[in-house]
N, CA, C and O atoms as a Tripos MOL2 file, in Angstrom:
@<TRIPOS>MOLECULE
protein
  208   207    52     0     0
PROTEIN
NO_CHARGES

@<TRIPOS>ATOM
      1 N          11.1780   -4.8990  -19.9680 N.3       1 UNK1
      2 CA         10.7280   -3.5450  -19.6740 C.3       1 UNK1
      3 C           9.2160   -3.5760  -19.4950 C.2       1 UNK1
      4 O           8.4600   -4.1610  -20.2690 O.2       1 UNK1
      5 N           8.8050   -2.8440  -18.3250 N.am      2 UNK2
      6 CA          7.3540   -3.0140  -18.1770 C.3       2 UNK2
      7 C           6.9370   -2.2230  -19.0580 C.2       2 UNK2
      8 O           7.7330   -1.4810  -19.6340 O.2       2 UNK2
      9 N           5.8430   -2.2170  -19.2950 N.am      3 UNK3
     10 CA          4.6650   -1.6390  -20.8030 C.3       3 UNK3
     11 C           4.4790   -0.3890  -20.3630 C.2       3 UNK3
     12 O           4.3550   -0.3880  -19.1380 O.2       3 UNK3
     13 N           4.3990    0.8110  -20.9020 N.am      4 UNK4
     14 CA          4.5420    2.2980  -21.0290 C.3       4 UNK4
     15 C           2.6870    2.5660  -21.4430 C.2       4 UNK4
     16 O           2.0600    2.2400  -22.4510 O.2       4 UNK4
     17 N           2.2570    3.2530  -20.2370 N.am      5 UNK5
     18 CA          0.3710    3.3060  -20.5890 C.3       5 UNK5
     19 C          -0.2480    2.3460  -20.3440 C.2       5 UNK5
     20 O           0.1260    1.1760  -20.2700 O.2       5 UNK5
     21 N          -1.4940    2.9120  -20.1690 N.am      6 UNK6
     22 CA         -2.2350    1.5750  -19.7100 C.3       6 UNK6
     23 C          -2.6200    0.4520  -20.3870 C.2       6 UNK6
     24 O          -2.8110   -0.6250  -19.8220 O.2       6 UNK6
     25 N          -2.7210    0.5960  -21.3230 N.am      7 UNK7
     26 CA         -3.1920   -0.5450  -22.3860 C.3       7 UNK7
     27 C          -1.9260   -1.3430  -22.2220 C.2       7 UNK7
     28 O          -2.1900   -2.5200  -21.9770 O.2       7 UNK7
     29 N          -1.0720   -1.1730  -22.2590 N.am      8 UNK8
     30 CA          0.4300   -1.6620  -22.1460 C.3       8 UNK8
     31 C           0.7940   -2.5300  -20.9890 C.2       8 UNK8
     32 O           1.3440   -3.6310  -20.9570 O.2       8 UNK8
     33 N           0.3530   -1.7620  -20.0600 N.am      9 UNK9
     34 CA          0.1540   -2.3740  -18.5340 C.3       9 UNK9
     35 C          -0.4060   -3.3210  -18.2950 C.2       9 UNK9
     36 O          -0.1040   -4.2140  -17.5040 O.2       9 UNK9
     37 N          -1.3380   -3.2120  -18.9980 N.am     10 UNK10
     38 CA         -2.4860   -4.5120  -18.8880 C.3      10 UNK10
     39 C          -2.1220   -5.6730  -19.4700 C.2      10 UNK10
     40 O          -2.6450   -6.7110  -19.0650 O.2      10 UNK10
     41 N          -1.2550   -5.7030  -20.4200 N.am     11 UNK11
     42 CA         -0.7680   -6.4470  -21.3220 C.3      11 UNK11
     43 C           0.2980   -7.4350  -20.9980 C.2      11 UNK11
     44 O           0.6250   -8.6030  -21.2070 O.2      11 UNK11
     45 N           0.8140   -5.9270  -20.1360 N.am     12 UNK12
     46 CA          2.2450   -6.8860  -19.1940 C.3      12 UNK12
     47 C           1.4620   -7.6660  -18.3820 C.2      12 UNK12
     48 O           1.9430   -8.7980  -18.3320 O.2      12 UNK12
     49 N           0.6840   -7.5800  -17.8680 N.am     13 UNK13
     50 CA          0.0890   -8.4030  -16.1550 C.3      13 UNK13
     51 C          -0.4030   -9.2830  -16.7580 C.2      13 UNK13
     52 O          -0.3180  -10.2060  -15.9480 O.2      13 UNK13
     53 N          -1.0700   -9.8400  -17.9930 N.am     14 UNK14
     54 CA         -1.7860  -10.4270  -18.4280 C.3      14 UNK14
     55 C          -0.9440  -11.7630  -18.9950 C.2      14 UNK14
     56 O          -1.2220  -12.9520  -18.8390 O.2      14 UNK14
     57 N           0.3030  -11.0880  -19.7820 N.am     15 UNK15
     58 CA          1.3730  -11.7590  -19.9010 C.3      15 UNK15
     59 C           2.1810  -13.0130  -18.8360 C.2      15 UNK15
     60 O           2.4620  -14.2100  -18.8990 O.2      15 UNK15
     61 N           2.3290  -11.8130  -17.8270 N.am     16 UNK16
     62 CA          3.0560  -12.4090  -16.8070 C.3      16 UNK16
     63 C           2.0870  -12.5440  -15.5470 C.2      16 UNK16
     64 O           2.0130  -11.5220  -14.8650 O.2      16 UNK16
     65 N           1.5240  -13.3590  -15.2330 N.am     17 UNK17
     66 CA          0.2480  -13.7810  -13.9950 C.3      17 UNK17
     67 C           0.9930  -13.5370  -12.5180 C.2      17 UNK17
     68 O           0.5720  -13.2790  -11.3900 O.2      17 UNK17
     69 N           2.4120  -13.7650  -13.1460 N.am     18 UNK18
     70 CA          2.9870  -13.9960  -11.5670 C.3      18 UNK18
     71 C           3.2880  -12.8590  -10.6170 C.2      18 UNK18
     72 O           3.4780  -12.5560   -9.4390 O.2      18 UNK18
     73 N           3.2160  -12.4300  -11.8270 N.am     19 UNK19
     74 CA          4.1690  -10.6860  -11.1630 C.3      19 UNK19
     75 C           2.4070   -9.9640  -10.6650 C.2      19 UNK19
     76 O           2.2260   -9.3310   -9.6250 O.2      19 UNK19
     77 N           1.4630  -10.2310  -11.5560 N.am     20 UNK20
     78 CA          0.7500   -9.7280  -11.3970 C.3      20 UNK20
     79 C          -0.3130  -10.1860   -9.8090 C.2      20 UNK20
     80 O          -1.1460   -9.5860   -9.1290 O.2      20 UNK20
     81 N           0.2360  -11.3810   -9.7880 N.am     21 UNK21
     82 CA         -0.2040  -12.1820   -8.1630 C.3      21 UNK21
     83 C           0.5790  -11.7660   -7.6120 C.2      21 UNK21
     84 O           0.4080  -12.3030   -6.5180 O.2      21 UNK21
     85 N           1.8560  -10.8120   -7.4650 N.am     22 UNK22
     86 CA          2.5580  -10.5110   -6.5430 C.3      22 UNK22
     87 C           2.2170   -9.4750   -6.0210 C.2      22 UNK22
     88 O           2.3410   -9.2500   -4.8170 O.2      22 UNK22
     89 N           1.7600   -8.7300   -6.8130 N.am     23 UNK23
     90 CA          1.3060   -7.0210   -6.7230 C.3      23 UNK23
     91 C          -0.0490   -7.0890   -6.5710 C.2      23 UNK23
     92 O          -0.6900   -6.1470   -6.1050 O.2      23 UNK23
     93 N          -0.4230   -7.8660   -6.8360 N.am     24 UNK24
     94 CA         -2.2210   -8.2970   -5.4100 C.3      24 UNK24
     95 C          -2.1700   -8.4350   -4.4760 C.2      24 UNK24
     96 O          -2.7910   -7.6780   -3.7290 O.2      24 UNK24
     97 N          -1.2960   -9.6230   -3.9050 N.am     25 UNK25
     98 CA         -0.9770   -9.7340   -2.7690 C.3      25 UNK25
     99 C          -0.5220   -8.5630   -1.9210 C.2      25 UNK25
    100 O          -1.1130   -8.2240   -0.8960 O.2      25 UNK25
    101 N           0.7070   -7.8790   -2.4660 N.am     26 UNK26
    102 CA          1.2050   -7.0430   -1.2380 C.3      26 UNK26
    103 C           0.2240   -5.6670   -0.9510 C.2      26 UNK26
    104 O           0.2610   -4.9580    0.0550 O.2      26 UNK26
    105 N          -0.8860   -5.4700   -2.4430 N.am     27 UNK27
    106 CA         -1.5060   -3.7440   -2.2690 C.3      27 UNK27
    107 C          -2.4460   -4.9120   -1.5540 C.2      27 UNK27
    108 O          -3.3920   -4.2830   -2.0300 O.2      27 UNK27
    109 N          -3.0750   -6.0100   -0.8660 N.am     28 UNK28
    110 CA         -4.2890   -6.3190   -0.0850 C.3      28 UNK28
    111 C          -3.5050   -6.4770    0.7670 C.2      28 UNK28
    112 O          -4.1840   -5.8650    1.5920 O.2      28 UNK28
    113 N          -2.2620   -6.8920    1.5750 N.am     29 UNK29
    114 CA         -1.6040   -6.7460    2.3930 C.3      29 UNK29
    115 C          -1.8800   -5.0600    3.0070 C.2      29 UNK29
    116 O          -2.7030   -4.7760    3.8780 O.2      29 UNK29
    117 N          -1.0820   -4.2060    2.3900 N.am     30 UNK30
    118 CA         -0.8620   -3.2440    2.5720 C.3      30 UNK30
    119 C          -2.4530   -2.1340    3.1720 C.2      30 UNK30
    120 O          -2.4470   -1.4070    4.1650 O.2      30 UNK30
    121 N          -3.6620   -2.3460    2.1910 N.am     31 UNK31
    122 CA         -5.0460   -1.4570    2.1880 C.3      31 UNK31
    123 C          -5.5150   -2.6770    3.0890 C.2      31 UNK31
    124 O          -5.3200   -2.2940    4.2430 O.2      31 UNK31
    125 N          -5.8960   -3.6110    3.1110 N.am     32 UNK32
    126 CA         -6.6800   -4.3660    4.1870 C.3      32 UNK32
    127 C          -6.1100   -4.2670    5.1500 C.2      32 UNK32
    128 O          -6.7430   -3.4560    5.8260 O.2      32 UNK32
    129 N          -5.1580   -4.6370    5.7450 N.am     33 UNK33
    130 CA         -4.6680   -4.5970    6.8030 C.3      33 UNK33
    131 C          -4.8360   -3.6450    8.3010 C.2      33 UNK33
    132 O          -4.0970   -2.6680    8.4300 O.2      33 UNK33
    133 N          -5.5900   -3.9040    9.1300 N.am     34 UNK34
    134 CA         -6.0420   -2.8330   10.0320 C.3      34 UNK34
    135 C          -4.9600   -1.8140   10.7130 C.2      34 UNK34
    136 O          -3.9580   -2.2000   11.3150 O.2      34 UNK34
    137 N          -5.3110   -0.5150   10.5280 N.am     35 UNK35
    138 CA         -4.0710    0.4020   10.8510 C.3      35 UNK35
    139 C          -4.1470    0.1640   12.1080 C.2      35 UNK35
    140 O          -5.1350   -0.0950   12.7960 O.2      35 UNK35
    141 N          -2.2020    0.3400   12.5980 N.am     36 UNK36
    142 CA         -2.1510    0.3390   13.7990 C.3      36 UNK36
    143 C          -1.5970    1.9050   14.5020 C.2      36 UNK36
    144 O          -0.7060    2.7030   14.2130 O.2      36 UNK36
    145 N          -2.3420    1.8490   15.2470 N.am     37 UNK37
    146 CA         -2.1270    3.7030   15.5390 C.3      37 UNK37
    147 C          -0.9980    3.7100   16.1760 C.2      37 UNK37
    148 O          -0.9030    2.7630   16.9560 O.2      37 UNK37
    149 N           0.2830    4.7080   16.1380 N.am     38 UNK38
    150 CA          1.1680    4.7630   17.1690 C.3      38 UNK38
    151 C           0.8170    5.2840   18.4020 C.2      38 UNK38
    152 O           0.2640    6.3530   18.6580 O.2      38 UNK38
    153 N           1.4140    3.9160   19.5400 N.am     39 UNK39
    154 CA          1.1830    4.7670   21.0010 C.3      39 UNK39
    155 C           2.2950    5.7120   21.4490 C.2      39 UNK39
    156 O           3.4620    5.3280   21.3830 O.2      39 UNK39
    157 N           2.0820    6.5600   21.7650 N.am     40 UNK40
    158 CA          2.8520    7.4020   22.9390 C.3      40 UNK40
    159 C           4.1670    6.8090   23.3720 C.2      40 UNK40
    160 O           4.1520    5.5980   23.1510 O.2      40 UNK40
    161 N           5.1970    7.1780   23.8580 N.am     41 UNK41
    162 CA          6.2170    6.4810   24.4720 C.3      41 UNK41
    163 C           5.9880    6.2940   25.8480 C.2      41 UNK41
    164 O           5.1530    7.0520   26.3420 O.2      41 UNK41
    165 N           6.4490    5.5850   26.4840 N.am     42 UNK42
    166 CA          6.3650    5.8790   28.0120 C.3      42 UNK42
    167 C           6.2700    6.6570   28.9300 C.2      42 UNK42
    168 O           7.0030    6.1810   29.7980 O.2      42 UNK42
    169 N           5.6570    7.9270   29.4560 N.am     43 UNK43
    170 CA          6.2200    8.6330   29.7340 C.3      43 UNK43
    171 C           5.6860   10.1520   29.1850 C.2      43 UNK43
    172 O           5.5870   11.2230   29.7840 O.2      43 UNK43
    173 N           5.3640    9.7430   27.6730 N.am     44 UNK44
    174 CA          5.1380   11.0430   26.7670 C.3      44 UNK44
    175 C           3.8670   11.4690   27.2470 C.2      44 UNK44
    176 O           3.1590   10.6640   27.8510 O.2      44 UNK44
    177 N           3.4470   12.7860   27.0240 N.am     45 UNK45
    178 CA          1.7390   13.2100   26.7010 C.3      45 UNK45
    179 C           1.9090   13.1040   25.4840 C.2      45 UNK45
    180 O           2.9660   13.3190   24.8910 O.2      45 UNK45
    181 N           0.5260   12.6460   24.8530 N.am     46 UNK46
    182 CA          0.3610   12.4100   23.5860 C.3      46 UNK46
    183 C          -0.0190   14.1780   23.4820 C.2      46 UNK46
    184 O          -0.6190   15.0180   24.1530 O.2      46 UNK46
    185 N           0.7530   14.1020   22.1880 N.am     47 UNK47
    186 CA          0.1020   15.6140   20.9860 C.3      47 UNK47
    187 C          -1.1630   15.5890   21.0990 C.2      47 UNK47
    188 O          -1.8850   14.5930   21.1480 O.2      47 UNK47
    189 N          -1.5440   17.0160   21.1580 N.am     48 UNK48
    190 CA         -2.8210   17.3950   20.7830 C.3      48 UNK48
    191 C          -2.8620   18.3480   19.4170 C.2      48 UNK48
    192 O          -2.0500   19.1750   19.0030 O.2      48 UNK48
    193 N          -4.4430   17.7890   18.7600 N.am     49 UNK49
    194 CA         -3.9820   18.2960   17.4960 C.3      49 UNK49
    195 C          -4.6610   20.0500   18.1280 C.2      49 UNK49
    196 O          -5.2140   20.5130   19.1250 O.2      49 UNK49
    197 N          -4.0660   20.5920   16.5330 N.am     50 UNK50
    198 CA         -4.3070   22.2250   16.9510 C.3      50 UNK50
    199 C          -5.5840   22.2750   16.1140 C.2      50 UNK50
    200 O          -5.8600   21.7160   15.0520 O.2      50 UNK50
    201 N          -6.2420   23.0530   16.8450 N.am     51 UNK51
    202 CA         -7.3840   23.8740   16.4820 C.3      51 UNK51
    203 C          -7.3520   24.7820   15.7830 C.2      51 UNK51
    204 O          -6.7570   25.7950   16.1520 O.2      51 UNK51
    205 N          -8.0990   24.7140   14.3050 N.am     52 UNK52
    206 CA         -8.1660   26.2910   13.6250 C.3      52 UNK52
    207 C          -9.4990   26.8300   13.3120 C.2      52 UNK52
    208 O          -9.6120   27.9540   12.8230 O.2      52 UNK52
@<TRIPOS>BOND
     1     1     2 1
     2     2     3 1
     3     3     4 2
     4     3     5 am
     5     5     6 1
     6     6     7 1
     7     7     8 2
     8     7     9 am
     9     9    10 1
    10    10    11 1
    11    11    12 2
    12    11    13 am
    13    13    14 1
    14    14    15 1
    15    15    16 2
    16    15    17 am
    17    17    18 1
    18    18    19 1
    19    19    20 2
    20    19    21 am
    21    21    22 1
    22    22    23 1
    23    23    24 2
    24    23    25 am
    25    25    26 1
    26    26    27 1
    27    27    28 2
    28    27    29 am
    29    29    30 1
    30    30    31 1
    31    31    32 2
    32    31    33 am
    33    33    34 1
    34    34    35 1
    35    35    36 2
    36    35    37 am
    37    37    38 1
    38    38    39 1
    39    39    40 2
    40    39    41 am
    41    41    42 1
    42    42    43 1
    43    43    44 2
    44    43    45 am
    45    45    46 1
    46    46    47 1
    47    47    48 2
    48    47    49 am
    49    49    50 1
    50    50    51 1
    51    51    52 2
    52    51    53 am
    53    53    54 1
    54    54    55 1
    55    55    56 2
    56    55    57 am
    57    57    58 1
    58    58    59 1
    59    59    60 2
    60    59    61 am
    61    61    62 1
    62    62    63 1
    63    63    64 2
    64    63    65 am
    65    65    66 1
    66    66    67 1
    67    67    68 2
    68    67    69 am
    69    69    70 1
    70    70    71 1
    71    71    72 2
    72    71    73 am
    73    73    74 1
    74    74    75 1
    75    75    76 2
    76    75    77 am
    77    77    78 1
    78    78    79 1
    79    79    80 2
    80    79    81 am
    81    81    82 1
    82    82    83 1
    83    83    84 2
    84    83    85 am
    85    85    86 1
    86    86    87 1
    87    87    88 2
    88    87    89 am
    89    89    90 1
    90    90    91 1
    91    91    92 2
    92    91    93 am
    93    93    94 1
    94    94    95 1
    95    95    96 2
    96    95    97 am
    97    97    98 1
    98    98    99 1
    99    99   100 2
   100    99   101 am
   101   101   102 1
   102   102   103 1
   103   103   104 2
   104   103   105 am
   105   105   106 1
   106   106   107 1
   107   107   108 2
   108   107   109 am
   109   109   110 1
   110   110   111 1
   111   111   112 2
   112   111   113 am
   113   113   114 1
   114   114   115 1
   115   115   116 2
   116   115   117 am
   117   117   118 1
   118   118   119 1
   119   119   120 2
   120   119   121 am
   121   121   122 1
   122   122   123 1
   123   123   124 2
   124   123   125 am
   125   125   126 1
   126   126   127 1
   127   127   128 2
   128   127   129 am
   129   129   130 1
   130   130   131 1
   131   131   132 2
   132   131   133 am
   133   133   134 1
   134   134   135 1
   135   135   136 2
   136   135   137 am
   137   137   138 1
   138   138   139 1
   139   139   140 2
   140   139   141 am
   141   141   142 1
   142   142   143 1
   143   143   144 2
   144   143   145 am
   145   145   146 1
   146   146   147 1
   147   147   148 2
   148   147   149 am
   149   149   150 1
   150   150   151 1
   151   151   152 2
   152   151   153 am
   153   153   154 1
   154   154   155 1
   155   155   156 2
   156   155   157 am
   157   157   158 1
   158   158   159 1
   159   159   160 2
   160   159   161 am
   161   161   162 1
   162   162   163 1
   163   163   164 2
   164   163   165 am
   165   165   166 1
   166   166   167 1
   167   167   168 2
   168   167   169 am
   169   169   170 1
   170   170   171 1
   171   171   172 2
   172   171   173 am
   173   173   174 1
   174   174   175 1
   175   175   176 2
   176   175   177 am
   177   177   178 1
   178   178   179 1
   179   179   180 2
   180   179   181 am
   181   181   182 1
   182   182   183 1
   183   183   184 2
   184   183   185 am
   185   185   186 1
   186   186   187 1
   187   187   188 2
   188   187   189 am
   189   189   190 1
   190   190   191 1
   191   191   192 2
   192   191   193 am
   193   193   194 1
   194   194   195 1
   195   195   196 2
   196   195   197 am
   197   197   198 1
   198   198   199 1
   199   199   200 2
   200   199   201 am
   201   201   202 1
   202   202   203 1
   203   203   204 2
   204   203   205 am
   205   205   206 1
   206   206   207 1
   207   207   208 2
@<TRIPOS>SUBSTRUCTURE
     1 UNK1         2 RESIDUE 1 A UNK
     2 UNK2         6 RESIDUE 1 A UNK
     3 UNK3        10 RESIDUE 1 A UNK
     4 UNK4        14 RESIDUE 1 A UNK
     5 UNK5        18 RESIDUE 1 A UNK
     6 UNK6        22 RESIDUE 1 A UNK
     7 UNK7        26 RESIDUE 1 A UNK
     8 UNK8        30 RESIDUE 1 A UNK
     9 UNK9        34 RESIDUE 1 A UNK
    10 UNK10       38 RESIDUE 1 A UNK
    11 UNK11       42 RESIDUE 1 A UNK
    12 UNK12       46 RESIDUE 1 A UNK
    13 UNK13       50 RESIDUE 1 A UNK
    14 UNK14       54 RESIDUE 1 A UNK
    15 UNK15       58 RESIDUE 1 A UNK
    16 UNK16       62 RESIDUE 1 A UNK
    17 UNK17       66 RESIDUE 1 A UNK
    18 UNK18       70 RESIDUE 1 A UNK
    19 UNK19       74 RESIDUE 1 A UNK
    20 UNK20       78 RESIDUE 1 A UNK
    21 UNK21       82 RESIDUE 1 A UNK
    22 UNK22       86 RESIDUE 1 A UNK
    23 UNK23       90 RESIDUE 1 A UNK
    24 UNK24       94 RESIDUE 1 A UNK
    25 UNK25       98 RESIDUE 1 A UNK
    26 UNK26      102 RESIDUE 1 A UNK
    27 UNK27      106 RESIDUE 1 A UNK
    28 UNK28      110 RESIDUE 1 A UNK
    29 UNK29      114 RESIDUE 1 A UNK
    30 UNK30      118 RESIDUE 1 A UNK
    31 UNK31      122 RESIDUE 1 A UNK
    32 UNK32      126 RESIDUE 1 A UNK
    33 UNK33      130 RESIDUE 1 A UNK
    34 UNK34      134 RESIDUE 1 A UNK
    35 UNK35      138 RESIDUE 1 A UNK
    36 UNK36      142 RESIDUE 1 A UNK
    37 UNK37      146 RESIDUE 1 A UNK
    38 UNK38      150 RESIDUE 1 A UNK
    39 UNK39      154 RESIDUE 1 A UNK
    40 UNK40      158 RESIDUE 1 A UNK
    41 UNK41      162 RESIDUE 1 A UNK
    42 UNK42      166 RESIDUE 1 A UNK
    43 UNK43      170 RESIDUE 1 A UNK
    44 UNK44      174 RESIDUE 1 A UNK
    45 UNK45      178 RESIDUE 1 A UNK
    46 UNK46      182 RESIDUE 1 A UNK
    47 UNK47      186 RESIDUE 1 A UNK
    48 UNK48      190 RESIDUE 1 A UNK
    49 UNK49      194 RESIDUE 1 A UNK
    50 UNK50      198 RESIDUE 1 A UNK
    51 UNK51      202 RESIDUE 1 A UNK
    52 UNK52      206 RESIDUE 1 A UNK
């Protein structure tokens, strides 16, 4: 069972290195990773945003 609070949390990751290299990896995967904007379909006009 993972650790309940933060002190707890910390405890688990500290414990277990691996799990805790796993869940580095995928949140720098995930935030570094350069967004890719969706294009348009073929065909489409892209949305325009609305003005308020």
């Amino acid at each position: 069972k993972i650790g309940q609070g933060k002190a707890n949390a910390c405890n688990y990751l500290r414990e277990h290195p691996e799990i805790a290299k796993t869940i580095d990896t995928k949140l720098r995967e995930m935030l570094l990773s350069p967004a890719q904007p969706e294009a348009p379909a073929a065909g489409e006009k892209p949305e325009q945003e609305e003005e308020f």
